[in-house]
C-alpha distance (Angstrom), angle and dihedral (degrees) to the residues before:
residue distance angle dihedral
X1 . . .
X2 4.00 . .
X3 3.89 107.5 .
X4 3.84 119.5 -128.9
X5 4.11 85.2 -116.2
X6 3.89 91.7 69.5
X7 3.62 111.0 115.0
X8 3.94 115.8 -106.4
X9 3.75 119.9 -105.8
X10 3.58 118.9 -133.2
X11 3.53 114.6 -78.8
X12 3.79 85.4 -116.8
X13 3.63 89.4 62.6
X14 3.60 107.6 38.6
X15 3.79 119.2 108.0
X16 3.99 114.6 -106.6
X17 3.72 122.5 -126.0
X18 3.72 119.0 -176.2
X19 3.64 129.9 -174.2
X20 4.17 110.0 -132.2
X21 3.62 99.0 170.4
X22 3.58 123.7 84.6
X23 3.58 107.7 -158.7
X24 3.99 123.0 -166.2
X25 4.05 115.8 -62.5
X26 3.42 150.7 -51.6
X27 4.02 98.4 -29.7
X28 3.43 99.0 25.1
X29 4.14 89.2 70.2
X30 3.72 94.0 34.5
X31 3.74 80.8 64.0
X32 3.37 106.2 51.0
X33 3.68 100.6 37.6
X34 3.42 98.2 55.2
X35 4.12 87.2 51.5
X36 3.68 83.2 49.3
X37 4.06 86.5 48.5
X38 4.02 97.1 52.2
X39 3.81 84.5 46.4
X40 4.13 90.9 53.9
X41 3.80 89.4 37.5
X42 4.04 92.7 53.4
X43 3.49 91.8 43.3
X44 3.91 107.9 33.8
X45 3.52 101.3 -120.1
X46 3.47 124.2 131.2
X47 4.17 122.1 -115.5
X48 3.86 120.4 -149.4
X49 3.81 112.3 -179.0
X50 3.94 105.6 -179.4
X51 4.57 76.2 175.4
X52 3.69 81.4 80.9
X53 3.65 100.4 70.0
X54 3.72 102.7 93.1
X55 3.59 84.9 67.7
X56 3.24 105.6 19.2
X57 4.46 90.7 110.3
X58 4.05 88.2 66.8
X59 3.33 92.2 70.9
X60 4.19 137.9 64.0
X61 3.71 104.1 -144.2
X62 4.15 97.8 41.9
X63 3.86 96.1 33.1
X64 4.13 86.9 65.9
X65 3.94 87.8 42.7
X66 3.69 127.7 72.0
X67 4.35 93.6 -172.4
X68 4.24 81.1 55.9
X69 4.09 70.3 -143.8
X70 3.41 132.5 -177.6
X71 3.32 123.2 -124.8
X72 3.63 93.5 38.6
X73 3.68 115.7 -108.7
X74 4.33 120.0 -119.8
X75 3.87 85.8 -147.8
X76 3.50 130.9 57.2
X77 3.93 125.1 -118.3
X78 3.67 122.5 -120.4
X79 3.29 96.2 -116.2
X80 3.82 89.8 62.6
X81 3.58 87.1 48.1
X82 3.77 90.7 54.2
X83 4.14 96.7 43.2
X84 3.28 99.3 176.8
X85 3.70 95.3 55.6
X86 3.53 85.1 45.5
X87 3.43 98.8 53.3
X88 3.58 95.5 52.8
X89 3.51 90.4 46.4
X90 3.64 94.1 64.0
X91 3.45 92.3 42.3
X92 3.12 103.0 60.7
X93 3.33 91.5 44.0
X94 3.99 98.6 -128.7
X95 3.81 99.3 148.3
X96 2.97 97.7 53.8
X97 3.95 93.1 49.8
X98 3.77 84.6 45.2
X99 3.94 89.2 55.9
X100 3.82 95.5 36.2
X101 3.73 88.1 54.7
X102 3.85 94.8 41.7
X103 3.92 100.2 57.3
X104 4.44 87.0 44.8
X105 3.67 93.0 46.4
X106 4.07 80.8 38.1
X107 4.09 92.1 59.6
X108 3.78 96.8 37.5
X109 3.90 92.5 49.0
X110 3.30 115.3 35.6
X111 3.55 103.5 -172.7
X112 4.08 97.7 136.4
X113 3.81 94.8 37.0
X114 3.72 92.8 140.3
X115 4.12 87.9 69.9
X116 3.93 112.7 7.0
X117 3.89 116.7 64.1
X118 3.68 124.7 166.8
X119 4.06 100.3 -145.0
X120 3.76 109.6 -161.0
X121 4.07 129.9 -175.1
X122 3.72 124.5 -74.8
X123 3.45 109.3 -89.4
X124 3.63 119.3 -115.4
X125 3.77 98.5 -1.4
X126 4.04 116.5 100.7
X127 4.12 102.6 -129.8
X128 3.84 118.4 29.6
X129 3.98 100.7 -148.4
X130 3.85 115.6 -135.2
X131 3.77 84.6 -150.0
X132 3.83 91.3 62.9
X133 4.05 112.6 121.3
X134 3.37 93.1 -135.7
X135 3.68 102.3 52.4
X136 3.70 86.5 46.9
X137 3.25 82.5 54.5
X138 3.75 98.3 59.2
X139 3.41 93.9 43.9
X140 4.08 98.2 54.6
X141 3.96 87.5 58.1
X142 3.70 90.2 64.6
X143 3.77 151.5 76.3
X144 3.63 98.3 -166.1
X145 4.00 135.6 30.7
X146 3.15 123.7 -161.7
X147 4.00 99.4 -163.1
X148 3.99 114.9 -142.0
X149 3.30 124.1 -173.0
X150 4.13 153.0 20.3
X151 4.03 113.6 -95.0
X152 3.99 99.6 62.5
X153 3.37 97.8 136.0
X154 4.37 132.7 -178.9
X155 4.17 104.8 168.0
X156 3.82 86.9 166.9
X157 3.86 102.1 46.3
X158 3.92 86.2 47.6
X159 3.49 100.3 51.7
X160 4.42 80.6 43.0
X161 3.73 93.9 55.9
X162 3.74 100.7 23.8
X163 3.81 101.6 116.6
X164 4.50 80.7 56.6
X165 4.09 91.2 51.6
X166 3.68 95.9 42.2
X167 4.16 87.2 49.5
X168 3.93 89.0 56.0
X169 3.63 98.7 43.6
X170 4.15 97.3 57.3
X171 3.67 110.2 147.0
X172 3.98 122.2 -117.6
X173 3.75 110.9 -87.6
X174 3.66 95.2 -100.5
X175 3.40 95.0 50.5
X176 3.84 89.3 54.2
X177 3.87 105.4 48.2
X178 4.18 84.9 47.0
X179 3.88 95.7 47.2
X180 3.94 88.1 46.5
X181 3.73 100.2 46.5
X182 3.53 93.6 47.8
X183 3.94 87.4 63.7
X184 4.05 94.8 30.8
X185 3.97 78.3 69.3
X186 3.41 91.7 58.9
X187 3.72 101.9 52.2
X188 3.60 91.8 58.2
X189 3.82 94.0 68.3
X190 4.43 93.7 36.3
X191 3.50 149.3 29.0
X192 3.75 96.8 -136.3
X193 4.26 123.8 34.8
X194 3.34 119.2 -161.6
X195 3.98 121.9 -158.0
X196 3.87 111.7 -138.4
X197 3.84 111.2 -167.5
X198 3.51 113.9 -160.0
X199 3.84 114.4 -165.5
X200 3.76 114.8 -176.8
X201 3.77 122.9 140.1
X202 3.80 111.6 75.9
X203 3.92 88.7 14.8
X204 3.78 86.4 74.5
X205 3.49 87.1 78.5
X206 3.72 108.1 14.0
X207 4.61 107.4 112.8
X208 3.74 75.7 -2.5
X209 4.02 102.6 -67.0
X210 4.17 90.6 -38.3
X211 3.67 91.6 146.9
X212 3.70 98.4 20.9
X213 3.93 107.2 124.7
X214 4.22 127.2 -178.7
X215 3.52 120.6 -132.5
X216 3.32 95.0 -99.1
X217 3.82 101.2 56.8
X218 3.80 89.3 57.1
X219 3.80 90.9 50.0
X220 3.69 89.7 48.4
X221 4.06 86.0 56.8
X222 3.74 95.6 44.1
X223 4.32 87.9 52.3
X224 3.96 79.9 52.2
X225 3.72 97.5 55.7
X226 4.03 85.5 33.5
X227 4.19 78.9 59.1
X228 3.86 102.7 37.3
X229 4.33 84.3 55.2
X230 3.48 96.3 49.1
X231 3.90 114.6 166.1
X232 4.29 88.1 24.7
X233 3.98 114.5 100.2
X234 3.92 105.2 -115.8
X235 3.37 127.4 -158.2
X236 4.33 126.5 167.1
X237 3.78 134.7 -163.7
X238 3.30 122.1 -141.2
X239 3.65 129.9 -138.7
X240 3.39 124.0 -177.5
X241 3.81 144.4 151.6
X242 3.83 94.0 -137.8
X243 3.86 115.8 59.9
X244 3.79 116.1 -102.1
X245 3.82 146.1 -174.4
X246 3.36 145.4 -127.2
X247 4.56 89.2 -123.6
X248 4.19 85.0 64.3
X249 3.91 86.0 66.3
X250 3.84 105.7 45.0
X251 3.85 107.9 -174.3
X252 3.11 98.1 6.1
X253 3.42 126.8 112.6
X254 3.82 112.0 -129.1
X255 3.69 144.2 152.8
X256 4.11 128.1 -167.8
X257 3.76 128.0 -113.7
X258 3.99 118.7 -111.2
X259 3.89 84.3 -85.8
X260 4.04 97.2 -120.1
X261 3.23 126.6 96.0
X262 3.73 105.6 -114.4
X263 3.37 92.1 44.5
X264 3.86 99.2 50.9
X265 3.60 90.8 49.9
X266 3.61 88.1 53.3
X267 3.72 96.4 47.8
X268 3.69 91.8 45.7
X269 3.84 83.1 58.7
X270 3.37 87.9 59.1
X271 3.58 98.0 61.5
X272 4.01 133.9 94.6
X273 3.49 102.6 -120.3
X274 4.36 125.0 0.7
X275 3.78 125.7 -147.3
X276 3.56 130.3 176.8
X277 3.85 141.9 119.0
X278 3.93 119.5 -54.2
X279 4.23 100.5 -67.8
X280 3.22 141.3 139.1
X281 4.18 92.2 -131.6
X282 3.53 84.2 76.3
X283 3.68 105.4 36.3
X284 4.05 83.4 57.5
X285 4.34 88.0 50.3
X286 3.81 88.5 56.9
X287 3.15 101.1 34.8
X288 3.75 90.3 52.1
X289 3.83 97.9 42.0
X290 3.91 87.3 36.5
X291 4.53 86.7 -131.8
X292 3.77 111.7 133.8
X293 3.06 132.0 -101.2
X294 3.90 149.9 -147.0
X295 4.04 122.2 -159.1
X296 3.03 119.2 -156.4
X297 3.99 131.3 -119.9
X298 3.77 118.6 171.7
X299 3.65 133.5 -0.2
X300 3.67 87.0 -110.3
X301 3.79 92.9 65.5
X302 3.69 129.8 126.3
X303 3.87 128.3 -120.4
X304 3.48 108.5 -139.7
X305 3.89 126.8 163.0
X306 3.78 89.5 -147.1
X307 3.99 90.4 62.0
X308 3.88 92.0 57.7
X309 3.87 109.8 116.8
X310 3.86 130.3 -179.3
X311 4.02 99.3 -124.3
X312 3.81 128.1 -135.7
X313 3.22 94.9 -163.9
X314 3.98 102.9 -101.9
X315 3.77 94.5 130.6
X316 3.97 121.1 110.1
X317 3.77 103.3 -161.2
């Protein structure tokens, strides 16, 4: 396996990965880019994920880069140049069609087999390891990958190069002063905060309700940790995509998230310790803030500060 130490090739000479699936929201890409970014990083390739445009204004590196590349690039494209053209472009999505479009026309077709390859997941296994000899395999034989699917996985190169991918994903200033303040609150009334993500909506129905908890189960964890840290001030932020209030968490003491996405990921980041049901919203918020974490399975599971774990993002909900 290439070391991190090896010296770059020229951009010119690097091999080209490119993300073509756009997988679920918010977290969900967060997660697999950045797997796709240790990979690159290890390897010295170079990552463009056009998939990354819906949210690609949150954040300061990819908001002044159309390619959302990885390694960032010294010079600036012209489509950055040209923002207006840009803009549009990623609004309308049409690199990523482009790419999309490429890598299927890519597998049907092979006409440039020799140096294009559209890799997709293992079929019928859950995780498709980046550390796998025969994907390596695949990808040595070509120039350009066209990445296809949602499982990729690298837990170890994360956690290797994790300082690197939590660098490039910084949020926009905004985003930062609202996700901190909501948690600076917080540590004026305790010692230890505890971020409590709530996610209800399409988890309702999602594997039939699996990780679909009621108010009241997550309250009954929170008086658990409240118990298991008695004599520490506790405090927890809530996150949730449903609106909530203060009466659902009777003495307990509890603030809310900045109520957007970004910025409730962010916040949650913030935080000592994370629970919440199995997700990647909250594997990204410890990951990111590097606090542990525990993910929830059942309603009948335990709180227990000894099964916190700082994620690196290996976990396919």
């Amino acid at each position: 396996m290439a070391s991190n130490q090896t010296q770059r090739p020229p951009a010119s000479e690097r091999k080209t990965l490119y993300i073509a699936f756009r997988c679920g929201r918010l977290a969900n890409r967060l997660v697999l880019f950045a797997n796709w970014m240790a990979f690159a990083e290890e390897h010295c390739y170079r990552l463009i994920n056009f998939t990354f445009h819906s949210y690609s204004d949150m954040f300061e590196t990819t908001k002044c880069d159309f390619y959302c590349q990885y390694p960032v690039s010294n010079s600036r494209s012209l489509w950055d140049a040209v923002t207006p053209v840009g803009r549009l472009l990623r609004r309308l999505r049409i690199p990523y069609h482009l790419v999309r479009n490429a890598s299927r026309l890519n597998e049907r077709f092979p006409l440039f087999w020799k140096t294009v390859l559209t890799l997709r997941e293992t079929p019928g296994l859950p995780v498709t390891w980046l550390d796998d000899p025969k994907l390596l395999l695949q990808i040595n034989r070509a120039r350009y990958v066209f990445v296809y699917g949602w499982t990729f996985r690298s837990p170890e190169l994360v956690r290797r190069h994790a300082e690197k991918i939590r660098a490039y994903f910084l949020p926009g200033a905004g985003i930062a002063t609202a996700s901190r303040k909501a948690v600076e609150t917080l540590r004026q009334q305790a010692e230890i905060v505890i971020g409590v993500h709530i996610r209800h909506g399409d988890y309702k129905n999602w594997k039939r309700g699996q990780y679909y908890f009621d108010i009241h189960q997550y309250a009954e964890w929170m008086h658990s940790l409240v118990r298991e840290l008695t004599g520490r001030r506790v405090a927890f932020l809530v996150c949730s995509d449903e609106a909530r209030c203060p009466e659902e968490f009777i003495g307990l003491r509890v603030e809310f998230g900045p109520g957007t996405p970004t910025g409730d990921l962010y916040a949650l980041a913030e935080c000592d310790y994370i629970f919440g049901p199995l997700s990647t919203f909250s594997q990204w918020a410890s990951f990111y803030g590097n606090k542990p974490l525990l993910q929830m399975r059942n309603k009948d599971a335990e709180v227990n500060l000894n099964d916190f774990r700082v994620s690196y993002l290996e976990e396919i909900p």
